[in-house]
PyMOL commands that place a pseudoatom at each C-alpha (Angstrom):
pseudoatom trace, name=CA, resn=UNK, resi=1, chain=A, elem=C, hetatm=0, pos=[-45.436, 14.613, 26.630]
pseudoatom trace, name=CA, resn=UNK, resi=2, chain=A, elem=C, hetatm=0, pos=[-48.835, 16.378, 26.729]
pseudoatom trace, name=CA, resn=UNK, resi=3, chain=A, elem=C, hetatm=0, pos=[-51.213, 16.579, 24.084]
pseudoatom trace, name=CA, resn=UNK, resi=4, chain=A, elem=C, hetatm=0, pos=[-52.973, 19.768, 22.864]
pseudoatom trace, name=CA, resn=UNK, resi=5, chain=A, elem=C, hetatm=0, pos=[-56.771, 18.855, 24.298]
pseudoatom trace, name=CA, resn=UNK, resi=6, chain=A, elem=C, hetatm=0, pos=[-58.442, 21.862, 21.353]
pseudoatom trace, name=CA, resn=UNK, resi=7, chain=A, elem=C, hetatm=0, pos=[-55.997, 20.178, 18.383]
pseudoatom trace, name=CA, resn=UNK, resi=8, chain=A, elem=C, hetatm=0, pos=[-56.845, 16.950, 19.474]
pseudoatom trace, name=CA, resn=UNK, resi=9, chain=A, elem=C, hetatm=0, pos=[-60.456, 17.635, 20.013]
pseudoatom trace, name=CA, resn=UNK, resi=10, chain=A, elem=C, hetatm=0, pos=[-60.895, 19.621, 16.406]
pseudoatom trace, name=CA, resn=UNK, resi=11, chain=A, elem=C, hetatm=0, pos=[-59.029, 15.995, 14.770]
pseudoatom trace, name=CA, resn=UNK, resi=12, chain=A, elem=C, hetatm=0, pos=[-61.061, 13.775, 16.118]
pseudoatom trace, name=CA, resn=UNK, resi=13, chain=A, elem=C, hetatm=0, pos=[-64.552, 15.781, 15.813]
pseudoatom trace, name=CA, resn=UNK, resi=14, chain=A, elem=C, hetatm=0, pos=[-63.670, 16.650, 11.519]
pseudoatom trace, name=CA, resn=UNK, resi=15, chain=A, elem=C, hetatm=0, pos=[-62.685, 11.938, 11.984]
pseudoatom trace, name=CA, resn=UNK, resi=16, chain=A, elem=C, hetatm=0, pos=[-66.313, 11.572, 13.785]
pseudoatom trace, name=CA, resn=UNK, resi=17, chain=A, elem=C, hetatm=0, pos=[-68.404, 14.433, 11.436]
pseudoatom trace, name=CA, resn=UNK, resi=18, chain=A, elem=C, hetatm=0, pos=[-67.364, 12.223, 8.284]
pseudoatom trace, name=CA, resn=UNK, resi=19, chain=A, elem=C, hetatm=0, pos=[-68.180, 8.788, 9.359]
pseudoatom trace, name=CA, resn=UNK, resi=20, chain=A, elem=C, hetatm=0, pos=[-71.474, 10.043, 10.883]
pseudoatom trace, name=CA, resn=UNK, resi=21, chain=A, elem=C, hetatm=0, pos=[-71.820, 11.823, 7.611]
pseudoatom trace, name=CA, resn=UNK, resi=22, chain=A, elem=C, hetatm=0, pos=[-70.806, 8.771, 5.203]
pseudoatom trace, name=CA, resn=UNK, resi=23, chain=A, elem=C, hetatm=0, pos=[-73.248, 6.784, 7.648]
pseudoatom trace, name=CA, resn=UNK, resi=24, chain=A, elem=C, hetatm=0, pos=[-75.926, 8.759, 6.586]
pseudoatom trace, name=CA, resn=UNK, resi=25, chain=A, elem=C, hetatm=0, pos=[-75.394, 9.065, 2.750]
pseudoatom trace, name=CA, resn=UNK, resi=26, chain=A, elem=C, hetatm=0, pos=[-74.905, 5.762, 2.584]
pseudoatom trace, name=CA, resn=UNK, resi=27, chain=A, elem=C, hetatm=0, pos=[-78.459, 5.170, 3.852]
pseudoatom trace, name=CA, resn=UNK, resi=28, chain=A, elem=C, hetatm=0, pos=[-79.771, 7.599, 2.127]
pseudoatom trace, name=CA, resn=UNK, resi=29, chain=A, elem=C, hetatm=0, pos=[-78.642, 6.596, -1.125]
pseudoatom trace, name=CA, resn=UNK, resi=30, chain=A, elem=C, hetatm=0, pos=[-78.144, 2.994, -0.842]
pseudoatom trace, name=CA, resn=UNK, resi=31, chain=A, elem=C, hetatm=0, pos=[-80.390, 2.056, 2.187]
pseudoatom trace, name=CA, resn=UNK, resi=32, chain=A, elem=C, hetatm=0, pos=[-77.174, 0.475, 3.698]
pseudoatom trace, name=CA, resn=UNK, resi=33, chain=A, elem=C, hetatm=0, pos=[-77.524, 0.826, 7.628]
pseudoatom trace, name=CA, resn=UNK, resi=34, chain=A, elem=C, hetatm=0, pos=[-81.374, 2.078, 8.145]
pseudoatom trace, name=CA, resn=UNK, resi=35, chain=A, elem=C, hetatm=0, pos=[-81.866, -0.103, 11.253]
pseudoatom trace, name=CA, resn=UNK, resi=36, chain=A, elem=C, hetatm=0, pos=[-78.689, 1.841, 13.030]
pseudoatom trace, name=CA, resn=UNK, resi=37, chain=A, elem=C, hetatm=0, pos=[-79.961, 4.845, 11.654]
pseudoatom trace, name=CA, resn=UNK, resi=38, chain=A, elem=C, hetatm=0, pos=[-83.538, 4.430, 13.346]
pseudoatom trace, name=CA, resn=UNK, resi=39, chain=A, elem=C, hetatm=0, pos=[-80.773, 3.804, 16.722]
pseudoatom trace, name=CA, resn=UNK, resi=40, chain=A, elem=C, hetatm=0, pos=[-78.854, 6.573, 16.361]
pseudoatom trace, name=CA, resn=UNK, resi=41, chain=A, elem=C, hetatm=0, pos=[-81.760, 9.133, 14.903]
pseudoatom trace, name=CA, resn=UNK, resi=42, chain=A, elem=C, hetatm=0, pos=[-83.260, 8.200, 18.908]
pseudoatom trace, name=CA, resn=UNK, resi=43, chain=A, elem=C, hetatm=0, pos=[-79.710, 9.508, 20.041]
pseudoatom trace, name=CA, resn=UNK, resi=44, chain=A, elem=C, hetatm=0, pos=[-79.279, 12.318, 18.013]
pseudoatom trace, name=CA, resn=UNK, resi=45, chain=A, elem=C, hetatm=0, pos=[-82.297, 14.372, 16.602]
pseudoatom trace, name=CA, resn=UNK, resi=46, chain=A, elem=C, hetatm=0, pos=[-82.137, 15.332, 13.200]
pseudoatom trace, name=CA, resn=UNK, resi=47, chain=A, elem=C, hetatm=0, pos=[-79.572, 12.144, 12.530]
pseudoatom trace, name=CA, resn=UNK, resi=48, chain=A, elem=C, hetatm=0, pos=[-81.479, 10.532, 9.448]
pseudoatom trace, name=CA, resn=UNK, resi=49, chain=A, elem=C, hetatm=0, pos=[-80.911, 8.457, 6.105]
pseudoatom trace, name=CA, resn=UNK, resi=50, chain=A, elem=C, hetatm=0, pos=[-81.563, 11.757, 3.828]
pseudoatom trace, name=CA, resn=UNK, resi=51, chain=A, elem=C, hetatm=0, pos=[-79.042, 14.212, 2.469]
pseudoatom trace, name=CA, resn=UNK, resi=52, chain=A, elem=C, hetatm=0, pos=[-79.734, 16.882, 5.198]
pseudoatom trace, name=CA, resn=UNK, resi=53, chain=A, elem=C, hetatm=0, pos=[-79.799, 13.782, 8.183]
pseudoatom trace, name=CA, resn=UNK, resi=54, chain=A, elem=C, hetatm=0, pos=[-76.852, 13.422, 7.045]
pseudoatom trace, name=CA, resn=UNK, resi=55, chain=A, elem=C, hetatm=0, pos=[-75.372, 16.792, 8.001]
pseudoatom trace, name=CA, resn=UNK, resi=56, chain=A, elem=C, hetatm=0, pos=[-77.136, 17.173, 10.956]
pseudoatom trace, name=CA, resn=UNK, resi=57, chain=A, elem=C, hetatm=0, pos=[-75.145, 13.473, 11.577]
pseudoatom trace, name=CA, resn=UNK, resi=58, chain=A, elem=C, hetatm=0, pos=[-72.063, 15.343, 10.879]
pseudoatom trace, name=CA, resn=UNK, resi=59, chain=A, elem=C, hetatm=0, pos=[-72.500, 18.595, 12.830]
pseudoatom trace, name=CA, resn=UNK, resi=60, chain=A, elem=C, hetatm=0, pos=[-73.379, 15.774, 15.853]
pseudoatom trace, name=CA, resn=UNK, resi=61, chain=A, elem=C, hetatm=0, pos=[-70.308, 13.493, 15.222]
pseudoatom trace, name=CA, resn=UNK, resi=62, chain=A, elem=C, hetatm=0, pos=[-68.359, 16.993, 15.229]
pseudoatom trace, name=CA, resn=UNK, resi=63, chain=A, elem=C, hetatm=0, pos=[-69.309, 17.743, 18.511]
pseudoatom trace, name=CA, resn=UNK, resi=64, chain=A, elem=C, hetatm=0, pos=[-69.546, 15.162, 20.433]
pseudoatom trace, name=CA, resn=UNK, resi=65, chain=A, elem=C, hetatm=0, pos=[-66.013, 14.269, 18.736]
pseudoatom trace, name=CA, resn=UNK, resi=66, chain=A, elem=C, hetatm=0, pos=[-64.478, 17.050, 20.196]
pseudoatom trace, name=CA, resn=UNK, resi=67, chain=A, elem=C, hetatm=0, pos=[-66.205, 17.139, 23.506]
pseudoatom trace, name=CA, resn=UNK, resi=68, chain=A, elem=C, hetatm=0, pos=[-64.889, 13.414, 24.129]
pseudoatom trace, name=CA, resn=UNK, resi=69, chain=A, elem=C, hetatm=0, pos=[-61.741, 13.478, 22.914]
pseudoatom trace, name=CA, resn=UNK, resi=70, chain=A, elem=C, hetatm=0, pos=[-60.529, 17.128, 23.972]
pseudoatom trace, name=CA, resn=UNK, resi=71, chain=A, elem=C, hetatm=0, pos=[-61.667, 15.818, 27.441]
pseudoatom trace, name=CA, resn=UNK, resi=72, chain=A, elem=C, hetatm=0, pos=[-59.967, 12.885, 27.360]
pseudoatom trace, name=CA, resn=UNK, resi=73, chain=A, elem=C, hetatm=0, pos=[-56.997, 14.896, 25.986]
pseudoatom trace, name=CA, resn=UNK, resi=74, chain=A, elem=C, hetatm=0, pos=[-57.197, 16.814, 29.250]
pseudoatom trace, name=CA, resn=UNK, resi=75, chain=A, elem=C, hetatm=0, pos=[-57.621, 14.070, 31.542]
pseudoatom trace, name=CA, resn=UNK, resi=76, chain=A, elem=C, hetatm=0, pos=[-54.254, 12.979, 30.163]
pseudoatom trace, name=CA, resn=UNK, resi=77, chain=A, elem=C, hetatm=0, pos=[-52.501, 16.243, 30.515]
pseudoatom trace, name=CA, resn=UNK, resi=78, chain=A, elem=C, hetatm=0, pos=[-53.873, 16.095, 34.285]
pseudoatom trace, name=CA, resn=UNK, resi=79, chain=A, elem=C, hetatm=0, pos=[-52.135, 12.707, 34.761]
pseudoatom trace, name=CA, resn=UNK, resi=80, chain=A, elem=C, hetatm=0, pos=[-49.136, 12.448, 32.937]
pseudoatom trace, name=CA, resn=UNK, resi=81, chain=A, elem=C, hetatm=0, pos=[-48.096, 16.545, 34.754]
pseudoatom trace, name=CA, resn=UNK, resi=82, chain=A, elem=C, hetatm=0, pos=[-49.043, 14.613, 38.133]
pseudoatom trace, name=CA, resn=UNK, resi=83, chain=A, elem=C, hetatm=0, pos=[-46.992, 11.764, 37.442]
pseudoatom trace, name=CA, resn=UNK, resi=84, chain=A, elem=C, hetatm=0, pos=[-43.705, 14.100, 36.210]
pseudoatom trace, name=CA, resn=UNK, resi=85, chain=A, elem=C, hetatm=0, pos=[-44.543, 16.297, 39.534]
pseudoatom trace, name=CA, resn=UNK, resi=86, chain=A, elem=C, hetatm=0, pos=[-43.997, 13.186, 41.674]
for i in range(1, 86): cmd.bond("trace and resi %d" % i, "trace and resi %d" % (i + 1))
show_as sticks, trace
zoom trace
């Protein structure tokens, strides 16, 4: 069975944009989590504990969501059609 890599991708990267988007509401509003934030701001510029960080967090999570898990999506495709070939 293969998997569609841009379905799987586009799940995973809306799955990643709202938990880096929660992340950063949360500190924002709460101050729950600043110490990661500081982490992952280094990682990911514009990633911050205000409302807009928070978006930028979520436009981040969505791509690097999709870019991870539509290649590993691929990968797969690659190895299970070699192993059906054989």
């Amino acid at each position: 069975m293969k998997i569609d890599a841009a379905k799987f991708g586009i799940a995973f990267g809306i799955i990643y944009a709202l938990v880096f988007f929660v992340i950063g509401i949360l500190a924002a509003v709460f101050g729950w989590g600043t110490e990661i934030m500081g982490l992952m701001g280094e990682l990911y510029i514009g990633f911050g504990p205000t409302p807009l960080g928070a978006v930028v967090g979520a436009v981040w999570g969505f791509v690097i969501g999709f870019a991870f898990f539509g290649c590993a999506a691929w990968i797969y495709n690659r190895l299970v059609g070699r192993t059906e070939a054989d």
